[in-house]
C-alpha positions as a printed NumPy array, in Angstrom:
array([[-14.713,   2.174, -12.08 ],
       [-14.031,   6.074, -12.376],
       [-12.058,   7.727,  -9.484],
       [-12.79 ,  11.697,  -9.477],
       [-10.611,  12.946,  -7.002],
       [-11.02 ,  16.606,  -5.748],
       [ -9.313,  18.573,  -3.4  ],
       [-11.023,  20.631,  -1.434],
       [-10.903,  22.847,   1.734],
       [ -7.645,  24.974,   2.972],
       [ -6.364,  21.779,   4.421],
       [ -6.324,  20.626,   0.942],
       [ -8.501,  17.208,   1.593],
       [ -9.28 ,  14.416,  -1.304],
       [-12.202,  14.065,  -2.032],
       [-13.04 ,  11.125,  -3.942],
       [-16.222,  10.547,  -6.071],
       [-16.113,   6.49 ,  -7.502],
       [-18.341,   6.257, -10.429],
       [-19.85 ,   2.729, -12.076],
       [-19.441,   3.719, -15.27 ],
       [-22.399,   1.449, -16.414],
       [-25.305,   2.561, -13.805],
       [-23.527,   6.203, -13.17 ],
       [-24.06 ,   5.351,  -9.755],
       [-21.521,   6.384,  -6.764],
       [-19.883,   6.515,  -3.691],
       [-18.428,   9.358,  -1.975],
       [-15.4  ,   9.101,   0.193],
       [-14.639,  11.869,   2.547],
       [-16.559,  14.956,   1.388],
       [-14.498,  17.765,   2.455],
       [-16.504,  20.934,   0.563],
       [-16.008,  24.007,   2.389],
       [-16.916,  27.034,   0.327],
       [-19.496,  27.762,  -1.173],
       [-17.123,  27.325,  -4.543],
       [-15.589,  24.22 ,  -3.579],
       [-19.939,  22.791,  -2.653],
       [-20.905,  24.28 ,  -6.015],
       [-18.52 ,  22.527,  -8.055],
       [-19.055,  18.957,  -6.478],
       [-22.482,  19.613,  -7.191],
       [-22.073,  20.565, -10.394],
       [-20.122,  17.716, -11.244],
       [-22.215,  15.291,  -9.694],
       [-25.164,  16.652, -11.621],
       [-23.791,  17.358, -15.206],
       [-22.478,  13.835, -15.027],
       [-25.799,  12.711, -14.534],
       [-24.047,  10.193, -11.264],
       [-26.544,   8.924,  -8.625],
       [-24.891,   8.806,  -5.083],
       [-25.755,   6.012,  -3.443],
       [-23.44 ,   6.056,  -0.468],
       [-21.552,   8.461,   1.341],
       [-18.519,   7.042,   3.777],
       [-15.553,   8.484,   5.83 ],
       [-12.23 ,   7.214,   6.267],
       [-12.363,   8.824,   9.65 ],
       [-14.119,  11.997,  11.067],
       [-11.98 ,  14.452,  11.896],
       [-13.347,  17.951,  10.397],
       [-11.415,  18.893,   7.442],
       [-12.837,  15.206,   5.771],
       [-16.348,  16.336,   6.898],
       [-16.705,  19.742,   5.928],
       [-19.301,  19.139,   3.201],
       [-20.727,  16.33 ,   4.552],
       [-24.343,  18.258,   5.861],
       [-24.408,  19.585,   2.442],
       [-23.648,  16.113,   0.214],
       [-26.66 ,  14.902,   2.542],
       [-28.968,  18.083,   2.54 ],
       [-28.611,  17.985,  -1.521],
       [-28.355,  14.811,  -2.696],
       [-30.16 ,  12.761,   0.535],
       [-27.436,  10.467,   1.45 ],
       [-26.03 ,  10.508,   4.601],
       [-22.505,   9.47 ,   5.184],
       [-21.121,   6.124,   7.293],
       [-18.327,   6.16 ,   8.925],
       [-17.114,   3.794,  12.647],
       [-18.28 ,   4.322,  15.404],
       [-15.251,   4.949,  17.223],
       [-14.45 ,   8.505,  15.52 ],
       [-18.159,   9.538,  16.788],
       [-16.403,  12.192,  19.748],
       [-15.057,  14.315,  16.396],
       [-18.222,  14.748,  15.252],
       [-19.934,  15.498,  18.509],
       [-17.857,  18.183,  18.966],
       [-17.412,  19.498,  15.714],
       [-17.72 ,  23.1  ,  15.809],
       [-15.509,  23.018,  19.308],
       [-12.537,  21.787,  17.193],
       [-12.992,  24.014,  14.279],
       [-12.654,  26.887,  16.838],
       [ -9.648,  24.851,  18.685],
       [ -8.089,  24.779,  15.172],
       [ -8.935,  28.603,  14.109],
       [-10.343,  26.657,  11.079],
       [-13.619,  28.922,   8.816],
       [-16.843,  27.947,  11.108],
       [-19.827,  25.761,   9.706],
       [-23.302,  24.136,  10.803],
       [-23.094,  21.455,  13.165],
       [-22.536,  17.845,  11.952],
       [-25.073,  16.011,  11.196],
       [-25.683,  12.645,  12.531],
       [-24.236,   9.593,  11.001],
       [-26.49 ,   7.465,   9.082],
       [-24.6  ,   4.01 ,   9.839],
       [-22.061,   2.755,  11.337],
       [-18.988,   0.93 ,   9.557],
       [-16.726,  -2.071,  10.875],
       [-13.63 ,  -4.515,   9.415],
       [-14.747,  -6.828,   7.135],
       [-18.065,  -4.903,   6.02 ],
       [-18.743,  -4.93 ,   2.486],
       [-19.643,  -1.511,   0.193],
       [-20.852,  -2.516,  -2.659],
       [-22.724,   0.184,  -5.187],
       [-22.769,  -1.352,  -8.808],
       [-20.025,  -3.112,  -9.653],
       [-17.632,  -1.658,  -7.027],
       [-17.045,  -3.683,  -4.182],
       [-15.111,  -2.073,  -1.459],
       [-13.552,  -4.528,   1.517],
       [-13.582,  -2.047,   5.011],
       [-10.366,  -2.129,   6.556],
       [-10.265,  -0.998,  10.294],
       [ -6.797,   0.782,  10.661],
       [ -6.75 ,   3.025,  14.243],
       [ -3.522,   5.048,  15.123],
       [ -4.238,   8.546,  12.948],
       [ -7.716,   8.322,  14.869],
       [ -9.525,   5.151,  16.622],
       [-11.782,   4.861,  14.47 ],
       [ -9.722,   5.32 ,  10.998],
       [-10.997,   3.001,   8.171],
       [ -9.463,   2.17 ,   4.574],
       [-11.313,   0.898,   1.623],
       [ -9.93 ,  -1.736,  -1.186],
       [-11.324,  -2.656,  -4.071],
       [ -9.491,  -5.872,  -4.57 ],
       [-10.293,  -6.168,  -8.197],
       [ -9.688,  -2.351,  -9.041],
       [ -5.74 ,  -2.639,  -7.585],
       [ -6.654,   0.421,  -5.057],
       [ -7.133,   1.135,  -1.328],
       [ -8.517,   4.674,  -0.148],
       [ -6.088,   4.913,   2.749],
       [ -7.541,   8.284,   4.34 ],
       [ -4.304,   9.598,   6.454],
       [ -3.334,   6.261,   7.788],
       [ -0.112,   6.556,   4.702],
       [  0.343,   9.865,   3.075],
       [  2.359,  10.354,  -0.576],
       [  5.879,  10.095,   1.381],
       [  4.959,   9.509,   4.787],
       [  1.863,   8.449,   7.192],
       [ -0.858,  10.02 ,   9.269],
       [ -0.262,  12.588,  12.305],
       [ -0.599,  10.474,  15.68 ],
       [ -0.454,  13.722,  18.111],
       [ -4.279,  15.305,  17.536],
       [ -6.259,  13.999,  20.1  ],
       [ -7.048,   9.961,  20.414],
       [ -4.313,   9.532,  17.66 ],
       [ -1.378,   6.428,  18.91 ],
       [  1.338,   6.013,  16.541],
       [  1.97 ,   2.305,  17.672],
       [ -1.32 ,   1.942,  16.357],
       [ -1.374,   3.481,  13.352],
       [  2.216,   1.069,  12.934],
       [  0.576,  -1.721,  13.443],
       [ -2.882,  -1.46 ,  11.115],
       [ -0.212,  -0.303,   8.502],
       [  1.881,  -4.014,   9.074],
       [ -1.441,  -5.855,   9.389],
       [ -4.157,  -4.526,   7.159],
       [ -2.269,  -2.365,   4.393],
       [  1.276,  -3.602,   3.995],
       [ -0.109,  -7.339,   2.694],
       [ -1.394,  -5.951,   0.191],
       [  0.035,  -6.251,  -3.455],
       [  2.473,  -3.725,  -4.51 ],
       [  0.451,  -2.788,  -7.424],
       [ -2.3  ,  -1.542,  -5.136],
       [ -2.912,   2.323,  -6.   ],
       [ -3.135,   4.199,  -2.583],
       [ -5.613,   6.973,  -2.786],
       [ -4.711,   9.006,   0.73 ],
       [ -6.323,  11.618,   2.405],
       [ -3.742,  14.479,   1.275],
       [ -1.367,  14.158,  -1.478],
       [ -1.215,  12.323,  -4.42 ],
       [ -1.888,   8.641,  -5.471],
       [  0.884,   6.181,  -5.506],
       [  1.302,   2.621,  -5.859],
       [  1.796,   0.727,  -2.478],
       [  5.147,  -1.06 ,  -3.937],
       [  5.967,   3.011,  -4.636],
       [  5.605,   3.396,  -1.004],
       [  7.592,   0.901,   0.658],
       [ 10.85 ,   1.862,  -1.849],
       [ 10.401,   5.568,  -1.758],
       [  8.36 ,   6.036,   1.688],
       [ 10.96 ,   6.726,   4.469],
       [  8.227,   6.343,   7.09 ],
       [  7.302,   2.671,   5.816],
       [ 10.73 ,   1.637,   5.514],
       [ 11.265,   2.253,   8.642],
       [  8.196,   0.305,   9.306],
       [  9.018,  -2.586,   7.257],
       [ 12.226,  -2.679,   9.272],
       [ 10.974,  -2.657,  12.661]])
Protein backbone atom coordinates (compact mmCIF):
# COMPACT_ATOMS: atom_id res chain seq x y z
CA UNK A 1 0.00 0.00 0.00
CA UNK A 2 1.08 3.69 -0.97
CA UNK A 3 0.17 6.50 1.53
CA UNK A 4 0.17 10.05 -0.39
CA UNK A 5 -0.34 12.40 2.19
CA UNK A 6 -1.17 16.09 1.29
CA UNK A 7 -1.78 18.98 3.19
CA UNK A 8 -4.13 21.11 2.22
CA UNK A 9 -6.32 24.13 3.26
CA UNK A 10 -5.10 27.16 5.70
CA UNK A 11 -5.83 24.88 8.56
CA UNK A 12 -3.18 22.79 7.12
CA UNK A 13 -5.39 19.34 6.97
CA UNK A 14 -3.88 15.72 5.77
CA UNK A 15 -5.10 14.56 3.25
CA UNK A 16 -4.43 11.08 2.59
CA UNK A 17 -4.72 9.25 -0.81
CA UNK A 18 -3.98 5.07 -0.10
CA UNK A 19 -3.03 3.52 -3.31
CA UNK A 20 -3.03 -0.57 -4.15
CA UNK A 21 -0.15 -0.49 -5.89
CA UNK A 22 -1.28 -3.57 -8.00
CA UNK A 23 -4.96 -2.38 -9.22
CA UNK A 24 -3.99 1.57 -8.76
CA UNK A 25 -7.11 1.67 -7.04
CA UNK A 26 -7.83 4.04 -3.83
CA UNK A 27 -9.26 5.41 -0.97
CA UNK A 28 -9.42 8.87 0.10
CA UNK A 29 -9.34 9.91 3.69
CA UNK A 30 -10.44 13.34 4.59
CA UNK A 31 -10.33 15.47 1.42
CA UNK A 32 -9.62 18.84 2.62
CA UNK A 33 -8.97 20.82 -1.03
CA UNK A 34 -9.77 24.32 -0.72
CA UNK A 35 -8.35 26.35 -3.57
CA UNK A 36 -8.63 26.04 -6.61
CA UNK A 37 -4.59 25.15 -6.45
CA UNK A 38 -4.78 22.86 -3.68
CA UNK A 39 -8.29 20.88 -6.04
CA UNK A 40 -6.04 21.08 -9.10
CA UNK A 41 -3.19 19.35 -7.76
CA UNK A 42 -5.16 16.37 -6.10
CA UNK A 43 -6.59 16.05 -9.35
CA UNK A 44 -3.70 16.09 -11.08
CA UNK A 45 -2.17 13.59 -9.06
CA UNK A 46 -4.93 11.34 -9.00
CA UNK A 47 -5.03 11.43 -12.78
CA UNK A 48 -1.29 11.32 -13.89
CA UNK A 49 -1.03 8.37 -11.57
CA UNK A 50 -3.55 6.76 -13.48
CA UNK A 51 -5.36 5.74 -9.51
CA UNK A 52 -9.09 4.81 -9.58
CA UNK A 53 -10.91 6.08 -6.36
CA UNK A 54 -13.04 3.78 -5.18
CA UNK A 55 -14.00 5.18 -1.82
CA UNK A 56 -14.02 8.35 -0.22
CA UNK A 57 -14.28 8.38 3.92
CA UNK A 58 -13.96 10.95 6.81
CA UNK A 59 -12.45 10.60 10.04
CA UNK A 60 -15.03 13.06 11.20
CA UNK A 61 -16.85 16.07 9.52
CA UNK A 62 -15.94 19.05 10.77
CA UNK A 63 -15.19 21.59 7.71
CA UNK A 64 -11.58 22.01 7.29
CA UNK A 65 -11.53 17.78 6.56
CA UNK A 66 -14.40 18.42 4.07
CA UNK A 67 -13.47 21.24 2.11
CA UNK A 68 -12.94 19.33 -1.15
CA UNK A 69 -15.18 16.80 -0.56
CA UNK A 70 -18.18 18.22 -3.30
CA UNK A 71 -15.37 18.44 -5.65
CA UNK A 72 -13.54 14.71 -5.06
CA UNK A 73 -17.32 13.63 -5.72
CA UNK A 74 -18.35 16.10 -8.59
CA UNK A 75 -14.94 14.90 -10.46
CA UNK A 76 -14.21 11.65 -9.81
CA UNK A 77 -18.08 10.30 -8.76
CA UNK A 78 -17.42 9.01 -5.38
CA UNK A 79 -19.07 10.27 -2.62
CA UNK A 80 -17.52 10.21 0.77
CA UNK A 81 -18.73 8.01 4.12
CA UNK A 82 -18.34 9.11 7.13
CA UNK A 83 -20.82 8.25 10.88
CA UNK A 84 -23.64 9.30 11.28
CA UNK A 85 -23.19 11.06 14.38
CA UNK A 86 -20.96 14.05 12.86
CA UNK A 87 -24.08 14.60 10.33
CA UNK A 88 -25.07 18.31 12.36
CA UNK A 89 -21.37 19.59 10.86
CA UNK A 90 -22.32 18.99 7.66
CA UNK A 91 -25.84 20.28 7.84
CA UNK A 92 -24.65 23.36 8.76
CA UNK A 93 -21.66 23.73 6.90
CA UNK A 94 -21.52 27.05 5.48
CA UNK A 95 -22.97 28.46 9.09
CA UNK A 96 -19.64 27.32 10.67
CA UNK A 97 -17.36 28.45 7.99
CA UNK A 98 -18.86 31.95 8.64
CA UNK A 99 -18.74 31.23 12.64
CA UNK A 100 -15.03 30.46 11.98
CA UNK A 101 -14.27 33.54 9.44
CA UNK A 102 -12.94 30.54 7.40
CA UNK A 103 -12.87 31.29 2.88
CA UNK A 104 -16.73 30.38 1.97
CA UNK A 105 -17.66 27.30 -0.34
CA UNK A 106 -20.80 25.37 -1.86
CA UNK A 107 -22.85 23.60 0.49
CA UNK A 108 -21.96 20.00 1.50
CA UNK A 109 -23.09 17.53 -0.23
CA UNK A 110 -24.89 14.66 1.18
CA UNK A 111 -23.15 11.67 2.52
CA UNK A 112 -23.23 8.64 0.48
CA UNK A 113 -23.08 6.04 3.53
CA UNK A 114 -22.87 5.85 6.72
CA UNK A 115 -19.82 4.28 8.76
CA UNK A 116 -19.84 2.34 12.24
CA UNK A 117 -17.10 0.29 14.68
CA UNK A 118 -16.23 -2.77 13.39
CA UNK A 119 -17.12 -2.00 9.57
CA UNK A 120 -14.74 -3.21 7.16
CA UNK A 121 -13.09 -0.88 4.06
CA UNK A 122 -11.67 -2.91 1.94
CA UNK A 123 -10.49 -1.53 -1.78
CA UNK A 124 -7.83 -4.03 -3.24
CA UNK A 125 -5.71 -5.34 -0.97
CA UNK A 126 -6.18 -2.71 1.78
CA UNK A 127 -8.31 -3.64 4.46
CA UNK A 128 -9.12 -0.93 6.86
CA UNK A 129 -10.81 -2.02 10.50
CA UNK A 130 -13.31 1.31 11.50
CA UNK A 131 -12.61 2.37 14.84
CA UNK A 132 -15.37 4.54 16.54
CA UNK A 133 -13.38 7.04 18.79
CA UNK A 134 -15.93 10.19 19.98
CA UNK A 135 -14.46 13.02 22.25
CA UNK A 136 -12.78 15.49 19.33
CA UNK A 137 -16.41 15.11 17.76
CA UNK A 138 -19.24 12.28 18.39
CA UNK A 139 -18.93 10.90 15.60
CA UNK A 140 -14.90 10.75 15.16
CA UNK A 141 -13.69 7.49 13.46
CA UNK A 142 -10.01 5.99 12.99
CA UNK A 143 -8.93 3.54 10.42
CA UNK A 144 -6.18 0.56 10.88
CA UNK A 145 -4.84 -1.44 8.57
CA UNK A 146 -3.70 -4.20 10.82
CA UNK A 147 -1.35 -5.71 8.36
CA UNK A 148 0.11 -2.27 7.06
CA UNK A 149 1.30 -1.27 10.98
CA UNK A 150 -0.90 2.13 10.58
CA UNK A 151 -4.06 3.78 11.97
CA UNK A 152 -5.43 7.14 10.32
CA UNK A 153 -6.23 8.72 13.67
CA UNK A 154 -7.99 12.02 12.25
CA UNK A 155 -7.56 14.55 15.43
CA UNK A 156 -8.41 12.04 18.04
CA UNK A 157 -4.00 12.09 18.76
CA UNK A 158 -2.07 14.79 17.10
CA UNK A 159 2.09 14.61 16.52
CA UNK A 160 2.63 15.68 20.37
CA UNK A 161 -0.68 15.94 21.70
CA UNK A 162 -4.57 15.00 20.97
CA UNK A 163 -7.67 16.50 19.45
CA UNK A 164 -9.42 19.91 20.66
CA UNK A 165 -12.53 18.86 22.94
CA UNK A 166 -14.00 22.63 23.24
CA UNK A 167 -15.67 23.13 19.44
CA UNK A 168 -19.04 22.24 19.74
CA UNK A 169 -20.21 18.40 20.69
CA UNK A 170 -16.44 17.77 21.46
CA UNK A 171 -16.01 15.86 25.46
CA UNK A 172 -12.55 15.36 26.42
CA UNK A 173 -13.48 12.37 28.79
CA UNK A 174 -14.46 10.95 25.67
CA UNK A 175 -11.94 11.49 23.49
CA UNK A 176 -9.72 9.88 26.86
CA UNK A 177 -11.42 7.08 26.83
CA UNK A 178 -11.63 5.91 22.82
CA UNK A 179 -7.83 6.79 23.08
CA UNK A 180 -7.44 3.94 26.27
CA UNK A 181 -9.90 1.61 24.52
CA UNK A 182 -9.62 1.62 20.77
CA UNK A 183 -6.05 3.22 19.99
CA UNK A 184 -3.74 2.70 22.94
CA UNK A 185 -3.96 -1.45 22.45
CA UNK A 186 -2.60 -1.16 19.64
CA UNK A 187 1.11 -2.21 18.89
CA UNK A 188 3.69 0.35 19.33
CA UNK A 189 4.89 -0.06 15.89
CA UNK A 190 1.56 1.19 14.57
CA UNK A 191 2.31 4.41 12.31
CA UNK A 192 -0.32 7.12 13.33
CA UNK A 193 -1.34 9.12 10.36
CA UNK A 194 -3.35 12.24 12.24
CA UNK A 195 -5.35 14.82 11.00
CA UNK A 196 -2.58 17.71 11.40
CA UNK A 197 0.99 17.10 11.86
CA UNK A 198 3.20 14.56 11.03
CA UNK A 199 3.21 10.68 11.21
CA UNK A 200 4.63 8.96 14.17
CA UNK A 201 4.77 5.63 15.52
CA UNK A 202 2.18 4.95 18.37
CA UNK A 203 5.15 3.57 20.78
CA UNK A 204 6.65 7.33 19.64
CA UNK A 205 3.60 8.68 21.18
CA UNK A 206 3.20 7.26 24.46
CA UNK A 207 7.25 8.11 25.30
CA UNK A 208 7.33 11.50 23.73
CA UNK A 209 3.43 12.51 23.84
CA UNK A 210 2.87 14.52 27.10
CA UNK A 211 -0.89 14.35 26.54
CA UNK A 212 -0.85 10.36 26.40
CA UNK A 213 1.33 10.03 29.24
CA UNK A 214 -0.75 11.64 31.12
CA UNK A 215 -3.34 9.37 29.78
CA UNK A 216 -1.55 6.24 30.30
CA UNK A 217 -1.22 7.43 33.89
CA UNK A 218 -4.65 8.17 34.74
Amino acid sequence: MIVKRFTFNILNVNTYVLIDEKTKEAIVIDPGCQSAEERKTFKDYIINNNLEIKRVIDTHLHFDHIYGQRFVEETFGVGAEACKKDITFLNHYQDLLVMFNMPMDDEALPLKGYLVDGDVVEVGSIRLNVLQVPGHSPGGLAFYEEKEHCAFVGDTILEGGIGRTDMHRGNYDTLVNSIKEKLLPLPDDTMLYSGHGEPATLGHEKECNPEIIKIIKS
